[in-house]
N, C-alpha and C positions, 0 to 999 in steps of 0.2 A: 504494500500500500504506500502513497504518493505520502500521504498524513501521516506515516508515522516516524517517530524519531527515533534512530538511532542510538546507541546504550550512551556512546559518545557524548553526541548533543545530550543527550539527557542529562547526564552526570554533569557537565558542562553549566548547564542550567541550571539544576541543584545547588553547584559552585557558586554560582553569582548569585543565586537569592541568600544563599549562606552567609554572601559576603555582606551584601547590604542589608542584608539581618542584625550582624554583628556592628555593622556602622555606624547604625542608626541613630543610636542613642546618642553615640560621640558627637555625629552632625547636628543631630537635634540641640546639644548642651551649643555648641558652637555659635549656633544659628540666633538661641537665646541670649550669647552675651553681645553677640552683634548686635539685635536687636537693642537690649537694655543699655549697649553705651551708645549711641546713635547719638548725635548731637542734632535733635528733631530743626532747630532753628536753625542752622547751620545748614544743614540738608534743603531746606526751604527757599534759601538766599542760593542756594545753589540752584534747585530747580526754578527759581525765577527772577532769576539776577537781581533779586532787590539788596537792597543796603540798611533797609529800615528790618530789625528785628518786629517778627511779628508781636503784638502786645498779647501777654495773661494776666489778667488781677485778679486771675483765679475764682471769680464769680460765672461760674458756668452755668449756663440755666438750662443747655440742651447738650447732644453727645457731641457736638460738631459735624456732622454730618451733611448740612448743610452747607457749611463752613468749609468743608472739605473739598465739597463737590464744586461751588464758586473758582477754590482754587486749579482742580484739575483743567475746569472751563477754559482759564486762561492760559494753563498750560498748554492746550489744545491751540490755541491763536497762533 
């Protein structure tokens, strides 16, 4: 049959989910401290060449979501 795999290929396959099995977690930790040191204002002036820091005084009354999506918009121009 056309569909089936060979022991090779199989074990082969085995292999690599093994591998990314075992990586996972490491990537994931990785992934997270990227995440958590991110310099979100920084990233921002970067994505929209401003110079003015965006303003927080930390009275947030929604998730920003909306806020967010404005920004993508002009991303898009």
């Amino acid at each position: 049959m056309a569909d089936q795999k060979t022991v090779s290929e199989q074990e082969q396959m085995r292999r690599w989910v093994e591998t990314w099995r075992r990586a996972g977690p490491e990537l994931e930790a990785i992934r997270r401290r990227e995440i958590e040191s991110t310099d979100t204002a920084e990233a921002i002036r970067q994505l929209f060449g401003s110079t003015v820091p965006p303003q927080d005084d930390g009275r947030r009354t929604t998730s920003g979501l909306v806020e967010q999506q404005a920004w993508f918009a002009k991303l898009r121009r």
